[in-house]
N, C-alpha and C positions, 0 to 999 in steps of 0.2 A: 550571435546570441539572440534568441528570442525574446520578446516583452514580455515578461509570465507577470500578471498581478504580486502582489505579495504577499505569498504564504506561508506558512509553519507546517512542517512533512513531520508525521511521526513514521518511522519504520519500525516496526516488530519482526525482529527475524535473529536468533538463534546461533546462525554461522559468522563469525568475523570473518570471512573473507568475503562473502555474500554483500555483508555491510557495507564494507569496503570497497568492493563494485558496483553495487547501488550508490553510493556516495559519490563515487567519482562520476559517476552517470548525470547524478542529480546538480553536482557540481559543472560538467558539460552544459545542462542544459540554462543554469542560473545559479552564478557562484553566492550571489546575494539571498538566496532563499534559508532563512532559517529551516535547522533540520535537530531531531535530536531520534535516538531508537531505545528501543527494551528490549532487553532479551528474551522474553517469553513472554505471553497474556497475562499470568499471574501480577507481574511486573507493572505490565503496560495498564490494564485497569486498575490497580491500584493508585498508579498515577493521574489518572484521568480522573478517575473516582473523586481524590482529594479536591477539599474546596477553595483551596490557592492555586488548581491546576488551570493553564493556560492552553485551551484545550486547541491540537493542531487543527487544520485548515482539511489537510487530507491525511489517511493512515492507509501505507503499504504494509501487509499484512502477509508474512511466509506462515502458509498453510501446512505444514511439516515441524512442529516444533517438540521438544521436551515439557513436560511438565502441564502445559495448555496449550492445546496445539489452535492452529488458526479457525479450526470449523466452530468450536466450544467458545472463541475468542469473538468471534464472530456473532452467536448467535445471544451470549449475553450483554453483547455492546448493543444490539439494538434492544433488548429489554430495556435500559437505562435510558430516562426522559432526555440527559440532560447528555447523553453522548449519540443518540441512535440516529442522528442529523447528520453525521461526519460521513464523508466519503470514503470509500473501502474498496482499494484496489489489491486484491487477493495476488500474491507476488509466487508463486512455484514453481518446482523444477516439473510438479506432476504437469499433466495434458490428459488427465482421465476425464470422459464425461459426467461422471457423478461427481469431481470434486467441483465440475463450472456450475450442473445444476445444484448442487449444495449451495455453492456461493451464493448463486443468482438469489435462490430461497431466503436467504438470510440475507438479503439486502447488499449483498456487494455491487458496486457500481461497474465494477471490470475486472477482472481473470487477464493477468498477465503472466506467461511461463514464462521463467527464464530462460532468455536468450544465451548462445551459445558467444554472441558478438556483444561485443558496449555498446556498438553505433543503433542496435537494435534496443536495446535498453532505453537508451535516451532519447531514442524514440516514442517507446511508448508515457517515458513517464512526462514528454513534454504535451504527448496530448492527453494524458488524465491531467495535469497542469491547466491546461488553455481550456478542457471540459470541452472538445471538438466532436459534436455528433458527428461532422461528415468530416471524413480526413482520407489523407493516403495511407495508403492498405500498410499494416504493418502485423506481419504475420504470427506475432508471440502476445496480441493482444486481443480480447473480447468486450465487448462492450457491453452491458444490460438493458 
């Protein structure tokens, strides 16, 4: 197990099964790390919005959603003073060019597609975790 600092993971993502394997991933890589998710952006900023909200550390963000999809989720959390500081690792099954430079645009720190493996997964989310500019190569992940 690795030494990750300690932080609070929001995920925003839509699919229960998706969650559920991010979770287990997240759990792989630090079973101590608080975690909580939203089903959609409508959901997730409203919670974060709130002035009793403990706002997470870093937010995984599925860019494919119902109702408020990641890009629109995306582009009004950095309008907001008091959220547009959090880290945004853009979480999809896409791998399109325009959804990485969308990201990039709107301030996401890393484009991670999901991985077809977990071992890939908990991969990448242990180095948006550690924040590793120089790392080994882990091919479902981009950096900004």
């Amino acid at each position: 197990m690795l030494q990750i600092p300690a932080y609070k993971v929001l995920l925003i993502d839509d699919d229960a099964d998706d969650r559920m394997l991010f979770f287990k991933a997240l759990t792989s890589v630090d079973p101590s790390i608080p975690h909580e998710y939203d089903e959609n952006g409508i959901f997730a900023l409203n919670t974060l919005r709130s002035a009793d909200a403990v706002l997470p550390d870093y937010i995984f963000l599925d860019f494919n959603m119902h109702r408020m999809g990641g890009e629109e989720f995306l582009a009004l959390l950095r309008m907001e003073e008091k959220l547009k500081h959090i880290p945004v690792a853009v979480l999809t099954t896409s791998n399109l060019t325009e959804h990485k430079i969308y990201s990039q645009k709107f301030g996401a720190t890393y484009f991670i597609t999901k991985p077809p493996l977990c071992r890939e997964l908990v991969k990448a989310i242990s180095i948006v975790l550690q924040n590793e500019k120089e790392h080994a190569p882990c091919e479902c992940l981009t950096r900004f």
